[in-house]
PDB file with one MODEL, atoms N, CA, C and O in Angstrom:
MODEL        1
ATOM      1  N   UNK A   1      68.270 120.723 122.456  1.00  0.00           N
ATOM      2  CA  UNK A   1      69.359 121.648 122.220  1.00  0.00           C
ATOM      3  C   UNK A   1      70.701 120.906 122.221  1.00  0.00           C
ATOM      4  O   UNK A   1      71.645 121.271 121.521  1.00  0.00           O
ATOM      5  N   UNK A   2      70.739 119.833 123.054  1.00  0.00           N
ATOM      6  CA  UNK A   2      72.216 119.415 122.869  1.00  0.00           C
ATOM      7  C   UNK A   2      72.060 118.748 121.993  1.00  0.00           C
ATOM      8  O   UNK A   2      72.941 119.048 121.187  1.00  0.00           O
ATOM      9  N   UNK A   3      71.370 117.861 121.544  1.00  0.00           N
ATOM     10  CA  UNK A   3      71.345 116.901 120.250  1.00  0.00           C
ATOM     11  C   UNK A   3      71.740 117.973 118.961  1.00  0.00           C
ATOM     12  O   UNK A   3      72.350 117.608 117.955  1.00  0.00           O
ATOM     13  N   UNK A   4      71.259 119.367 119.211  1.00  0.00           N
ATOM     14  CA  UNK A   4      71.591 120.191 117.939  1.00  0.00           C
ATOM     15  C   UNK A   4      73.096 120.648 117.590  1.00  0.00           C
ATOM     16  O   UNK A   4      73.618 121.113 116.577  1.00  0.00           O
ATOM     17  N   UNK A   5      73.640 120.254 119.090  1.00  0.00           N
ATOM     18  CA  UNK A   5      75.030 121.410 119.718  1.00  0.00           C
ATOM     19  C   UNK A   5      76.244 119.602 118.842  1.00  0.00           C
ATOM     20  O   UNK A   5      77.253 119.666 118.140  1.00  0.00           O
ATOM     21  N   UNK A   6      75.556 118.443 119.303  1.00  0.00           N
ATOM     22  CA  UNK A   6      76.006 117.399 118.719  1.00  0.00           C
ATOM     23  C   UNK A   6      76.612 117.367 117.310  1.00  0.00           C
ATOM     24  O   UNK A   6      77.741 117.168 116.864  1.00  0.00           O
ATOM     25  N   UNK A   7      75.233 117.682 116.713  1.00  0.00           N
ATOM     26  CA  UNK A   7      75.162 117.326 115.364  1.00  0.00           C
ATOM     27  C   UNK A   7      76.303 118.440 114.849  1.00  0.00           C
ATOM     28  O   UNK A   7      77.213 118.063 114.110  1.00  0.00           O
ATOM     29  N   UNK A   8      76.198 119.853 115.289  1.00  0.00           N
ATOM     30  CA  UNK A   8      77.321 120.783 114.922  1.00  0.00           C
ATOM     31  C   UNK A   8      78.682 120.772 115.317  1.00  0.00           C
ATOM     32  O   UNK A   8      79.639 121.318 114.769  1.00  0.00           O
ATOM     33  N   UNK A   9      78.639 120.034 116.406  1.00  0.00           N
ATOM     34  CA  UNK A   9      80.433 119.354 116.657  1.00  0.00           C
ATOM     35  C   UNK A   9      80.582 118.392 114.805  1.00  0.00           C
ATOM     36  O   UNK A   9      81.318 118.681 113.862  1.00  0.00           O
ATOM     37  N   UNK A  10      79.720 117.440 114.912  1.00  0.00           N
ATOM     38  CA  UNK A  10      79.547 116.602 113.634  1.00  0.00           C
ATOM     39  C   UNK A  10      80.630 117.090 112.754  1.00  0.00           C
ATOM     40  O   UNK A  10      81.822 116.797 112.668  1.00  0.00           O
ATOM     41  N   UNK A  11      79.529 118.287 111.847  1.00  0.00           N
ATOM     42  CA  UNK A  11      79.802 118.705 110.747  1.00  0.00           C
ATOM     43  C   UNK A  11      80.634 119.834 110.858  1.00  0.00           C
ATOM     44  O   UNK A  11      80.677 120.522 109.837  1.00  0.00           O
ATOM     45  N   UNK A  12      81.541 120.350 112.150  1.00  0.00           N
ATOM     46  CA  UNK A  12      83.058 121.085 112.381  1.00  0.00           C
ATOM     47  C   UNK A  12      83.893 120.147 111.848  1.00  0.00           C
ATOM     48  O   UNK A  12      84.675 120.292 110.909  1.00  0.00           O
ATOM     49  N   UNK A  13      83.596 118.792 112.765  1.00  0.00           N
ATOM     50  CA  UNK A  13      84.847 117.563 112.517  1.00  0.00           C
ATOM     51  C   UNK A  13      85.176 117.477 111.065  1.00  0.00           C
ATOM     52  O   UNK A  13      86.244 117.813 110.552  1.00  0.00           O
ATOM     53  N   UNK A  14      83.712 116.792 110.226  1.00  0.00           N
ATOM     54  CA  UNK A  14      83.892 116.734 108.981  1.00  0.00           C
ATOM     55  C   UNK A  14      84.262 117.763 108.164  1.00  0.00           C
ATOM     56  O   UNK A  14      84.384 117.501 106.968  1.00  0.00           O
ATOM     57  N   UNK A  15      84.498 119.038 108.598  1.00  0.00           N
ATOM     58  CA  UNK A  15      84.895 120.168 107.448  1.00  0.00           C
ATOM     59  C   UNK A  15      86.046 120.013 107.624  1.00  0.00           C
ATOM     60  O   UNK A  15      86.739 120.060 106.608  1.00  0.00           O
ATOM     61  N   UNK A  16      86.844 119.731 109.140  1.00  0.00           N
ATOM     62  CA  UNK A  16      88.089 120.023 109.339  1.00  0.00           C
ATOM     63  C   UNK A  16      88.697 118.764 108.874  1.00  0.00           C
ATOM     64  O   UNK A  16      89.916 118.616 108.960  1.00  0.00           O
ATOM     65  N   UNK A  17      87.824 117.714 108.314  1.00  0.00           N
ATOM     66  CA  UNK A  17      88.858 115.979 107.821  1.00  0.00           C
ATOM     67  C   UNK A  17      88.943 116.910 106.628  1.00  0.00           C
ATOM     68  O   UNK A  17      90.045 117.397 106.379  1.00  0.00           O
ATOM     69  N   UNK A  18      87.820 117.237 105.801  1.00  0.00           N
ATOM     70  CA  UNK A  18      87.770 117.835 104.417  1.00  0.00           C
ATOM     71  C   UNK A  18      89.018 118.897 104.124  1.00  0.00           C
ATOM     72  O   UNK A  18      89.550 119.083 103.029  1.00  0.00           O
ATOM     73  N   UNK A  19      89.351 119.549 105.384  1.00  0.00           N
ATOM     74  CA  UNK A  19      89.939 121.075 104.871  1.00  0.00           C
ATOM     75  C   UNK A  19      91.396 120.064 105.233  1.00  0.00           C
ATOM     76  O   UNK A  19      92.253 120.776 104.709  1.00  0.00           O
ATOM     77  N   UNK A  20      92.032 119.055 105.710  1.00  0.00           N
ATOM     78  CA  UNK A  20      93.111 118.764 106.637  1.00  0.00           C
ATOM     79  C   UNK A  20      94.206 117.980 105.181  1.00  0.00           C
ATOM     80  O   UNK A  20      93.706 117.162 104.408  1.00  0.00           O
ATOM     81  N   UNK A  21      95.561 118.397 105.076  1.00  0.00           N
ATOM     82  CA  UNK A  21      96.264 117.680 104.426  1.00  0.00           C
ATOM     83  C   UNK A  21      95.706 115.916 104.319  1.00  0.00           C
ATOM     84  O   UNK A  21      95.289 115.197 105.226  1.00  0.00           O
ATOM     85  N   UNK A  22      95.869 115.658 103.086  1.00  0.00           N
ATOM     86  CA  UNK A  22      96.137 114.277 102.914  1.00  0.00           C
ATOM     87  C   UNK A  22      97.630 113.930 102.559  1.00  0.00           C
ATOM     88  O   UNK A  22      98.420 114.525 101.826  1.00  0.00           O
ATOM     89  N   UNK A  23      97.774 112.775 103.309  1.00  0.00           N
ATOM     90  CA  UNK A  23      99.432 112.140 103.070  1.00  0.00           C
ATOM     91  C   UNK A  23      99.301 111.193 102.170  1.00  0.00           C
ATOM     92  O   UNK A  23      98.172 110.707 102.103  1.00  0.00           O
ATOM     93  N   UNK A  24     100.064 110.794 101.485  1.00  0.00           N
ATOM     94  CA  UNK A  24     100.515 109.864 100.673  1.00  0.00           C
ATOM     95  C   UNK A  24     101.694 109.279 100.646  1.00  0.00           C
ATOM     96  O   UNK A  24     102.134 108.604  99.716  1.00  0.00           O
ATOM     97  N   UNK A  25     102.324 109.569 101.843  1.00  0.00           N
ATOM     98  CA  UNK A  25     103.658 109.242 101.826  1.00  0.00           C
ATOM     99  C   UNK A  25     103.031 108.003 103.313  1.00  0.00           C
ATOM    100  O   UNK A  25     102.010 108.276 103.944  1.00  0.00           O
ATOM    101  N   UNK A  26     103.871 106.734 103.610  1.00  0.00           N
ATOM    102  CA  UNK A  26     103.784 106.192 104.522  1.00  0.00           C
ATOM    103  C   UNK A  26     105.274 105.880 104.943  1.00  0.00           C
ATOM    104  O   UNK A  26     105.442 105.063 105.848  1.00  0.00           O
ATOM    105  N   UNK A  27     106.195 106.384 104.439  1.00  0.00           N
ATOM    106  CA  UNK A  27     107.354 106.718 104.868  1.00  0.00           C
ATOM    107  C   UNK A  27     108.607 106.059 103.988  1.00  0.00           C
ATOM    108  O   UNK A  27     108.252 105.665 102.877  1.00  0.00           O
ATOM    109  N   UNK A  28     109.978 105.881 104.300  1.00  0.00           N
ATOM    110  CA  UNK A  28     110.804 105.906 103.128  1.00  0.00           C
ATOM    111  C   UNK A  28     110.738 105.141 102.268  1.00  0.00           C
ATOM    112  O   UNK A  28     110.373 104.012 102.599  1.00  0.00           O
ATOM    113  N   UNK A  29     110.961 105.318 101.222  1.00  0.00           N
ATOM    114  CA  UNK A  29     110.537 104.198  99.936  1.00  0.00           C
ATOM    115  C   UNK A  29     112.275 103.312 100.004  1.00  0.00           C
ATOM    116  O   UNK A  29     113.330 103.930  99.860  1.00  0.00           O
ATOM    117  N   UNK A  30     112.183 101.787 100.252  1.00  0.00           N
ATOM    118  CA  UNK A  30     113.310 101.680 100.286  1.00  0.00           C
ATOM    119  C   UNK A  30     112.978 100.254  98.990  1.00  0.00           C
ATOM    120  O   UNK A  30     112.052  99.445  99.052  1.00  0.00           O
ATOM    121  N   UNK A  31     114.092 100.336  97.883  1.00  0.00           N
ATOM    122  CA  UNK A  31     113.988  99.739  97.199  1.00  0.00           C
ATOM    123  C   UNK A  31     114.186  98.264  97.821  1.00  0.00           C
ATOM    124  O   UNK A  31     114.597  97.988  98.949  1.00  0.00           O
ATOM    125  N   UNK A  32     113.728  97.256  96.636  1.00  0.00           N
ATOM    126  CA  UNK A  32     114.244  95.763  97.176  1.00  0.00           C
ATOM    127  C   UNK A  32     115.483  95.271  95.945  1.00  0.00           C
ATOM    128  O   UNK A  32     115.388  95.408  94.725  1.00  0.00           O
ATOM    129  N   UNK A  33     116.685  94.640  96.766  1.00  0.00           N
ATOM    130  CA  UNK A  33     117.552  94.453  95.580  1.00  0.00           C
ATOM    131  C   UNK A  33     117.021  93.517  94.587  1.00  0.00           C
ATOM    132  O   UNK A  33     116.346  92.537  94.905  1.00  0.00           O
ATOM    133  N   UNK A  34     117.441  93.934  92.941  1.00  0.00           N
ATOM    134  CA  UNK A  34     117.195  92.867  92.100  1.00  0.00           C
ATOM    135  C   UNK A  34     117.856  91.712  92.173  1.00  0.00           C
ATOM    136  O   UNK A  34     119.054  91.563  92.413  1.00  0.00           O
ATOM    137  N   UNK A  35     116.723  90.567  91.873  1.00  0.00           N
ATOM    138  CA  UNK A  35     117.492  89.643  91.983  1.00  0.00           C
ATOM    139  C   UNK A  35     117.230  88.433  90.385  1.00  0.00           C
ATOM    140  O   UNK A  35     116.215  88.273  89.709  1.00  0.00           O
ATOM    141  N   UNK A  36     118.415  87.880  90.274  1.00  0.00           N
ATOM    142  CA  UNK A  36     118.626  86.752  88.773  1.00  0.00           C
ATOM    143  C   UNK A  36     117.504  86.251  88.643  1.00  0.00           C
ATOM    144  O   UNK A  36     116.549  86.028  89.386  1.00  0.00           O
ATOM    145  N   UNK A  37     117.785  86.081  87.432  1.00  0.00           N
ATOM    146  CA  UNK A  37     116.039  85.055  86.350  1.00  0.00           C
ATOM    147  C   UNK A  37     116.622  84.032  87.425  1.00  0.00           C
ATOM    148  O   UNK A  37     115.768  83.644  88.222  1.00  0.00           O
ATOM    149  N   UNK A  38     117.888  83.522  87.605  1.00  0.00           N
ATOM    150  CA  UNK A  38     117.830  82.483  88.004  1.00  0.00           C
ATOM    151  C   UNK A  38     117.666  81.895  89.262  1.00  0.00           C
ATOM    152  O   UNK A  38     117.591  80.677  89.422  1.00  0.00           O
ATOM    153  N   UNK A  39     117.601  82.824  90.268  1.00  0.00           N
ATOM    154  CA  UNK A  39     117.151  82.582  91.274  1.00  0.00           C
ATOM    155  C   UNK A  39     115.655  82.950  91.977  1.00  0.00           C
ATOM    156  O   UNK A  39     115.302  82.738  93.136  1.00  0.00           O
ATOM    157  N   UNK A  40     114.749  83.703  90.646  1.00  0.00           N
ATOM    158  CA  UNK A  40     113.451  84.008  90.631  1.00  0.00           C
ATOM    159  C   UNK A  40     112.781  82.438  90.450  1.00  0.00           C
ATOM    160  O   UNK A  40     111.835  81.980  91.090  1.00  0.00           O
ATOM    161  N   UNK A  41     113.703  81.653  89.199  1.00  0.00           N
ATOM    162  CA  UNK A  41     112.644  81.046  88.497  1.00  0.00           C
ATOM    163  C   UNK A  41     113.154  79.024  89.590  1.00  0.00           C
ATOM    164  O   UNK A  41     112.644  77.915  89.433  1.00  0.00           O
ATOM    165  N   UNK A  42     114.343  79.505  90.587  1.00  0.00           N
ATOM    166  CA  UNK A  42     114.761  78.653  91.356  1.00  0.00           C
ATOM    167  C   UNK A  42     113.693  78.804  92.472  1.00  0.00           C
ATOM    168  O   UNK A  42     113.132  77.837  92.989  1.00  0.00           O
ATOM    169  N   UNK A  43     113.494  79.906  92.751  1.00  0.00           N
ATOM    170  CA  UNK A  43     112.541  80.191  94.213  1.00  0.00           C
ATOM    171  C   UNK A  43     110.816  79.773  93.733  1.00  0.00           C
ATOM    172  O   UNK A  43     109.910  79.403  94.479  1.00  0.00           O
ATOM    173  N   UNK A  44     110.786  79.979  92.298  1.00  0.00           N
ATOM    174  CA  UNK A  44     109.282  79.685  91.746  1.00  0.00           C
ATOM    175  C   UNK A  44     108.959  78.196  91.519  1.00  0.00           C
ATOM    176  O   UNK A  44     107.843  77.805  91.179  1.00  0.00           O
ATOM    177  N   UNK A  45     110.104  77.333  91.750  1.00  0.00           N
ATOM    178  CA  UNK A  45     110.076  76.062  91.138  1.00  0.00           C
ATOM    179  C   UNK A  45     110.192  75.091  92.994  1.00  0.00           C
ATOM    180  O   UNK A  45     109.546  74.152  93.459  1.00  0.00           O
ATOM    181  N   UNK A  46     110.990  75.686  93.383  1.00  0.00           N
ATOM    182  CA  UNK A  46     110.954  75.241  94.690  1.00  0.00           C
ATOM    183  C   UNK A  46     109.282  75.519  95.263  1.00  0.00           C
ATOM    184  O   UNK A  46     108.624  74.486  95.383  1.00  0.00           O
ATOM    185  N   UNK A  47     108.765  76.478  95.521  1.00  0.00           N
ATOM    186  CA  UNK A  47     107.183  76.669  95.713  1.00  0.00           C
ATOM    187  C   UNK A  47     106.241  75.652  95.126  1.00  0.00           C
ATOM    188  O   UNK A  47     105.492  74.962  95.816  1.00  0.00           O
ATOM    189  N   UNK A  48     106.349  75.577  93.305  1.00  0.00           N
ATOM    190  CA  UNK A  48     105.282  74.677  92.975  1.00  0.00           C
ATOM    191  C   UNK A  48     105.442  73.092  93.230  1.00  0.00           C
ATOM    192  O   UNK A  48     104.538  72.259  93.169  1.00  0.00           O
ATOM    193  N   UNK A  49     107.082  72.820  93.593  1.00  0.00           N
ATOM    194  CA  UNK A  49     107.433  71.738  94.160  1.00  0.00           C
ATOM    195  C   UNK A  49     106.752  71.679  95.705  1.00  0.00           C
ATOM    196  O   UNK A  49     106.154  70.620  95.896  1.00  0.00           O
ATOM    197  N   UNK A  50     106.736  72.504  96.702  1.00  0.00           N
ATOM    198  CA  UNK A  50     106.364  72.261  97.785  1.00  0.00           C
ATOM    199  C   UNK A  50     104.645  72.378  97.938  1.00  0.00           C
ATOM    200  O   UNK A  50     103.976  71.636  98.657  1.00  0.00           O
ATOM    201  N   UNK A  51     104.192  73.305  97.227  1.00  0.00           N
ATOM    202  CA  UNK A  51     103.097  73.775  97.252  1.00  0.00           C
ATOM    203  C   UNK A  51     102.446  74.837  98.229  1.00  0.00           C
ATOM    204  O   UNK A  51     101.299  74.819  98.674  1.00  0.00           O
ATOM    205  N   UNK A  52     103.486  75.806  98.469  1.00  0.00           N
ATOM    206  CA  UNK A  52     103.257  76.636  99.091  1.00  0.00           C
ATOM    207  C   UNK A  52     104.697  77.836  98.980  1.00  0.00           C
ATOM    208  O   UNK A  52     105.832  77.485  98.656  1.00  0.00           O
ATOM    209  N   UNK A  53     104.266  79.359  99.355  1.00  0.00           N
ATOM    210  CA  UNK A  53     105.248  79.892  99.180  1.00  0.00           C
ATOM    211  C   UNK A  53     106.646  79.728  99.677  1.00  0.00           C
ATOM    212  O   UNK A  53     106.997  78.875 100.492  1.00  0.00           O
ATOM    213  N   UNK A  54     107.601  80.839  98.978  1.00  0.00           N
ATOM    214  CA  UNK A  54     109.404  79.997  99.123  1.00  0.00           C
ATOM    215  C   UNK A  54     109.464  81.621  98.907  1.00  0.00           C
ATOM    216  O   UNK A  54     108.613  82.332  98.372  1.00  0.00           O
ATOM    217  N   UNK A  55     110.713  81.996  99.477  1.00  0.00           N
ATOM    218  CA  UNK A  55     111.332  83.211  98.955  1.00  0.00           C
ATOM    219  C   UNK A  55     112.524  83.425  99.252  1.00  0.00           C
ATOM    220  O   UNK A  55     112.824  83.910 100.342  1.00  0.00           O
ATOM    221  N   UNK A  56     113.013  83.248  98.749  1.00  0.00           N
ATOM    222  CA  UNK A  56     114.847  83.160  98.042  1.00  0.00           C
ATOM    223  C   UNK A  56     115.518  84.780  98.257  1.00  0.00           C
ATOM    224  O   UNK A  56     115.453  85.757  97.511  1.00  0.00           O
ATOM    225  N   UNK A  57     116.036  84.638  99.313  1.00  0.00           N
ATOM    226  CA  UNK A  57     116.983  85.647 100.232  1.00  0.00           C
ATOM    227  C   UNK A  57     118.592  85.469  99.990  1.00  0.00           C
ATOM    228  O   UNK A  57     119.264  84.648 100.614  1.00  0.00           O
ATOM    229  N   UNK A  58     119.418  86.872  98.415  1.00  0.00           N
ATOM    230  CA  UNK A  58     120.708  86.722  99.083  1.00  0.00           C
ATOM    231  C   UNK A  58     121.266  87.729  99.548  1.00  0.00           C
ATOM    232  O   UNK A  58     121.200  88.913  99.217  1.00  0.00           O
ATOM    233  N   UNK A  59     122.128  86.928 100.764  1.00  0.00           N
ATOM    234  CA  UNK A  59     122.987  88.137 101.370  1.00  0.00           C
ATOM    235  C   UNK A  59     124.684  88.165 101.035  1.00  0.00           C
ATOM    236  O   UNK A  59     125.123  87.249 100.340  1.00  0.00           O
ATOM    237  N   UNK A  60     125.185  88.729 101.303  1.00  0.00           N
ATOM    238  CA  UNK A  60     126.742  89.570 100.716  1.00  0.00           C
ATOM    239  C   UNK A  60     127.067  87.887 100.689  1.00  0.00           C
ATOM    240  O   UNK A  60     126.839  87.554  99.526  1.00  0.00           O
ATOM    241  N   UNK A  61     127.448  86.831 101.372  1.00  0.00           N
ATOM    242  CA  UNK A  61     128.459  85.867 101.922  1.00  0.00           C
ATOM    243  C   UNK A  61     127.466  84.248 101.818  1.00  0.00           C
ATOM    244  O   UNK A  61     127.879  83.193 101.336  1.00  0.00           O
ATOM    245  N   UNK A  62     126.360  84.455 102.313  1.00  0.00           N
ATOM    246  CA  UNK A  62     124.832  83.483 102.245  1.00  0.00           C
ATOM    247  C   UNK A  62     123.914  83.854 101.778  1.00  0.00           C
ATOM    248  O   UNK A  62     123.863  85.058 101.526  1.00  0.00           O
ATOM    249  N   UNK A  63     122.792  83.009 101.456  1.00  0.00           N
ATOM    250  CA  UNK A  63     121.700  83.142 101.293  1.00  0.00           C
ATOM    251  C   UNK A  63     120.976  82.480 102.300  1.00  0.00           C
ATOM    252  O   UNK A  63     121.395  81.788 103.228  1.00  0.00           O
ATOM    253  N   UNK A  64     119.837  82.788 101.989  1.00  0.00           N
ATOM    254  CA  UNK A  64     118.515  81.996 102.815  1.00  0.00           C
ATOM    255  C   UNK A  64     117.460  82.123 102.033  1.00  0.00           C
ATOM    256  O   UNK A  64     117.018  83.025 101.321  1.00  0.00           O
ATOM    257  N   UNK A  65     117.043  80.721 102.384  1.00  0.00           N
ATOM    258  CA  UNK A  65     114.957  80.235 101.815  1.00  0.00           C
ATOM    259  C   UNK A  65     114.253  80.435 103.508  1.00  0.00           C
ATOM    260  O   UNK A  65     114.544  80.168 104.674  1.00  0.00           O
ATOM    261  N   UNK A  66     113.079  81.132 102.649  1.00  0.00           N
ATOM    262  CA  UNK A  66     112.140  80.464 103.614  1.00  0.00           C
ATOM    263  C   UNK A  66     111.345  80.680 103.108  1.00  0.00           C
ATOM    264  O   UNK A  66     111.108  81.519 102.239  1.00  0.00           O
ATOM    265  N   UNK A  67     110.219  79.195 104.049  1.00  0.00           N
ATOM    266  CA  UNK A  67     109.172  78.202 103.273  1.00  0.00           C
ATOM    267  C   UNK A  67     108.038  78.699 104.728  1.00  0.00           C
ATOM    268  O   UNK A  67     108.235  78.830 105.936  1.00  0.00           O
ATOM    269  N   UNK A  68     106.734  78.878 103.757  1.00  0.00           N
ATOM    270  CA  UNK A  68     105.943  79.259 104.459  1.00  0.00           C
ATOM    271  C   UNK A  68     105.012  77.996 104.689  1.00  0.00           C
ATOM    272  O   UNK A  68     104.620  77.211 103.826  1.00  0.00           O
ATOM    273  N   UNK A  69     104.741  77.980 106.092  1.00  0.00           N
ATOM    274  CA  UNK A  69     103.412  77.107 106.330  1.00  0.00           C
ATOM    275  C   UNK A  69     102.347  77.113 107.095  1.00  0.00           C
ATOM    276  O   UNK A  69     102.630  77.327 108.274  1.00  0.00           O
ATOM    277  N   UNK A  70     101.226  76.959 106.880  1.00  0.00           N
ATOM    278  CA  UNK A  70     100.005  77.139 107.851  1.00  0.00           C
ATOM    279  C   UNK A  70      99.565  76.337 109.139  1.00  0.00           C
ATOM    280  O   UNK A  70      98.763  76.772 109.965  1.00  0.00           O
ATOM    281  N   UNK A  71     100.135  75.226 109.195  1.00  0.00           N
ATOM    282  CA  UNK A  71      99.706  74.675 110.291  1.00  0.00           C
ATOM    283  C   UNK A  71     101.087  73.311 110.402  1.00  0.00           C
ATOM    284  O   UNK A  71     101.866  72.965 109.514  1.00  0.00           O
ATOM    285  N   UNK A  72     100.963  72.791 111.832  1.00  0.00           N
ATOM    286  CA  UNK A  72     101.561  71.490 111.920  1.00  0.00           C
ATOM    287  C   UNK A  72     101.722  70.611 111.176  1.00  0.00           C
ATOM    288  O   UNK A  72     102.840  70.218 110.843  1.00  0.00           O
ATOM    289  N   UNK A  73     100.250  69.950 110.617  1.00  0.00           N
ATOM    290  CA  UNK A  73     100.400  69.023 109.292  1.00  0.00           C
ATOM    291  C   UNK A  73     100.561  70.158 108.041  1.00  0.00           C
ATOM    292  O   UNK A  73     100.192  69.708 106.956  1.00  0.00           O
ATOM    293  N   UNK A  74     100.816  70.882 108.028  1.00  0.00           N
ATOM    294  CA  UNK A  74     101.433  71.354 106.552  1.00  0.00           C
ATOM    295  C   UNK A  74     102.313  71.390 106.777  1.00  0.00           C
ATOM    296  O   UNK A  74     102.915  70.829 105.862  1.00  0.00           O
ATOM    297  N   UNK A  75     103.149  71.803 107.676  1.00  0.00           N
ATOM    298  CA  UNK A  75     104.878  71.615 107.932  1.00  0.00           C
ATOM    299  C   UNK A  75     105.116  70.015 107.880  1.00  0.00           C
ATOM    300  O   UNK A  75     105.867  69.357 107.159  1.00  0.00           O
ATOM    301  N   UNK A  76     104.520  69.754 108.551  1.00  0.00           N
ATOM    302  CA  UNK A  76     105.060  67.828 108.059  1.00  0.00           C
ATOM    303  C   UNK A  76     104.768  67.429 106.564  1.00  0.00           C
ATOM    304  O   UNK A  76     105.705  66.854 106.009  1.00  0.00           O
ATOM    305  N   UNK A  77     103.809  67.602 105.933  1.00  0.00           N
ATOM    306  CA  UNK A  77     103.583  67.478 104.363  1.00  0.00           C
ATOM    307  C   UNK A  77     104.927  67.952 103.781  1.00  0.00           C
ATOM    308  O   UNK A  77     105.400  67.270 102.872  1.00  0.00           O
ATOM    309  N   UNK A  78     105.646  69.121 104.230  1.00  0.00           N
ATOM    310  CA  UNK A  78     106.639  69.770 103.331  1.00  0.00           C
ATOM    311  C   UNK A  78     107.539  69.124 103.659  1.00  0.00           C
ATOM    312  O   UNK A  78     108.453  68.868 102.875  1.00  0.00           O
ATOM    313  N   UNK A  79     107.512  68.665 104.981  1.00  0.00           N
ATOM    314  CA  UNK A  79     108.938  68.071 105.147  1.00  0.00           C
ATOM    315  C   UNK A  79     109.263  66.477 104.775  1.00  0.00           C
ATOM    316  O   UNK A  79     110.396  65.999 104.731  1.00  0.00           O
ATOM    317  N   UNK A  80     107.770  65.618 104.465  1.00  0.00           N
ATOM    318  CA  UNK A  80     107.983  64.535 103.591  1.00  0.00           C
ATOM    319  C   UNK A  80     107.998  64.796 102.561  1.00  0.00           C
ATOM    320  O   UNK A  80     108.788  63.889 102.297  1.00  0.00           O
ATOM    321  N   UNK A  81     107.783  65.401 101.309  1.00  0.00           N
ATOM    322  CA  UNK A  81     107.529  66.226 100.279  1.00  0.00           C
ATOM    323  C   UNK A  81     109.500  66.252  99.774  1.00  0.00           C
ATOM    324  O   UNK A  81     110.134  65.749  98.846  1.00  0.00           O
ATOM    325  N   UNK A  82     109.951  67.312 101.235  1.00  0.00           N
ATOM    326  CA  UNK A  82     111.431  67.354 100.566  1.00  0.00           C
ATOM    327  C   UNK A  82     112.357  65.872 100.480  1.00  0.00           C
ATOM    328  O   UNK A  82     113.213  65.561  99.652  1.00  0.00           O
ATOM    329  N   UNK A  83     111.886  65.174 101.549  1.00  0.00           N
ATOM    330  CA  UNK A  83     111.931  63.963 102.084  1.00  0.00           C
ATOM    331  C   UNK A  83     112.092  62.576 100.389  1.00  0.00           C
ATOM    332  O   UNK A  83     112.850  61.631 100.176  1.00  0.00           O
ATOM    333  N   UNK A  84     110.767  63.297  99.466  1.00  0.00           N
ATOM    334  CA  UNK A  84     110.496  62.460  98.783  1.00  0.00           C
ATOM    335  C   UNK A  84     109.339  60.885  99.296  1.00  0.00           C
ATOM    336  O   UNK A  84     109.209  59.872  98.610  1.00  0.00           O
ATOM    337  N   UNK A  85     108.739  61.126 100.501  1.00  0.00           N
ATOM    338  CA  UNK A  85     108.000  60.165 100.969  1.00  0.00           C
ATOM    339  C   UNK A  85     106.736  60.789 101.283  1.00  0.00           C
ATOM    340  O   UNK A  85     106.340  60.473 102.405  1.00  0.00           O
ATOM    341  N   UNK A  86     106.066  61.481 100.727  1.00  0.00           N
ATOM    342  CA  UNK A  86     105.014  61.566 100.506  1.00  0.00           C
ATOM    343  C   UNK A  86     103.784  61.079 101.030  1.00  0.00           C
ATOM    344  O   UNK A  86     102.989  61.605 101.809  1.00  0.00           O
ATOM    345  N   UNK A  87     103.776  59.907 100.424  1.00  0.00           N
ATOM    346  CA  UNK A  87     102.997  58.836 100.385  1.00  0.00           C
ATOM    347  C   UNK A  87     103.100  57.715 101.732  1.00  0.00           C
ATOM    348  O   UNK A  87     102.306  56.781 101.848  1.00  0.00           O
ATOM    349  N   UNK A  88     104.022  57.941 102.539  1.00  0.00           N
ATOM    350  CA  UNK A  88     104.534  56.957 103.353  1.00  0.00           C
ATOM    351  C   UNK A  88     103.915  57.650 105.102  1.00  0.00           C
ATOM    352  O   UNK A  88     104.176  57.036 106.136  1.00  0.00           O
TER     353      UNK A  88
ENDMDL
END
């Protein structure tokens, strides 16, 4: 009997997911400012130069990059890389 009393909690729950609003909203849509071919195709060139992502941030007065990396020796790769010593 309780295994039966179970199974009918069950299929209450599932009528009430079935009968229950769905959202589609995950809350305010806030645009991202556009930004220049030329600082798209500056932030895309800096990346295939480093070999890893770059994303080119401006604000009212500055900007900012930042360079993504996965581990210790990938941060040192990038930073001989900007270095130009590579190989060394």
């Amino acid at each position: 009997a309780l295994e039966e009393d179970l199974g009918e909690d069950e299929e209450e729950d599932e009528e009430a997911a079935a009968l229950a609003p769905i959202s589609t909203s995950v809350g305010p849509v806030v645009k991202a400012p556009l930004r220049s071919a030329g600082v798209l195709e500056l932030e895309q060139l800096l990346a295939d130069h480093l070999n890893t992502r770059v994303k080119v941030t401006l604000g009212g007065r500055h900007g900012k990059v930042t360079i993504d990396f996965a581990t210790i020796e990938d941060l040192e790769r990038i930073y001989r890389t900007m270095l130009g010593t590579e190989g060394a």
